[in-house]
N, C-alpha and C positions, 0 to 999 in steps of 0.2 A: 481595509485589512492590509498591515502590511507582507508584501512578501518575502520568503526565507531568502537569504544568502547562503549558498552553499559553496565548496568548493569541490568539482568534477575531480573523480579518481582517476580519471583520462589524463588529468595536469602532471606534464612530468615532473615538476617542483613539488607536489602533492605527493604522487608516489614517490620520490626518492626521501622528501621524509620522511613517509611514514612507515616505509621497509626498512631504514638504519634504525630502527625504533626495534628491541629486542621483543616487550609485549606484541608486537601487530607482526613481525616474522613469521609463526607460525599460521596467521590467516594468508599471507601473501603465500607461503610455499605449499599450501592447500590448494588453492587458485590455480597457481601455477602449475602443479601436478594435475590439477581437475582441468585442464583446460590445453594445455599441452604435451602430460603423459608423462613430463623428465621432474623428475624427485630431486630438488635444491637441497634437501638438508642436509647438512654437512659440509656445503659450501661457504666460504668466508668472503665477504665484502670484498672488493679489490678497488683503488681511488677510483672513483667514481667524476671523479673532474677531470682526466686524462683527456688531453687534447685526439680527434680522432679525421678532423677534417683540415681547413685552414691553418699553416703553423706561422702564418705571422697575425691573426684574431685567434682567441682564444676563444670560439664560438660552436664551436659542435662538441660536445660532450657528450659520453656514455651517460646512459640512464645508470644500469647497474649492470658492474661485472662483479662475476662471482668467481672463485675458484676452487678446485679443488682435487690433489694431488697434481698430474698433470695437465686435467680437463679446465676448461674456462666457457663460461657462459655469459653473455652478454645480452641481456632485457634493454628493450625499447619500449618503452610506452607510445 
């Protein structure tokens, strides 16, 4: 029998594509609400490649920031 491949929603390359994805947003800000309390919608993408460690490797990047009016929120997987 062979066995499935899948790939873990834990993968931060998984989740960041599949939250800039407009259909899968509403399950992610479900989650996120169900599991942390803070209501995302209404919040807009913010670049998500933004350098946040080393400024001479381009190697740490945010997972996802969000924003919105003043507020900003920033998810790590």
């Amino acid at each position: 029998m062979k066995q499935a491949n899948y790939i873990s929603m834990l993968s931060d390359s998984c989740f960041k594509y599949l939250f800039k994805k407009e259909e899968f947003r509403p399950f992610f800000e479900d989650i996120i609400k169900y599991i942390t309390g803070i209501d995302i919608k209404g919040y807009h993408l913010v670049d998500n490649e933004l350098n946040i460690g080393n400024n001479k490797r381009k190697d740490y990047r945010l997972d996802i920031l969000l924003e919105k009016d003043n507020h900003l929120i920033s998810i790590e997987m």
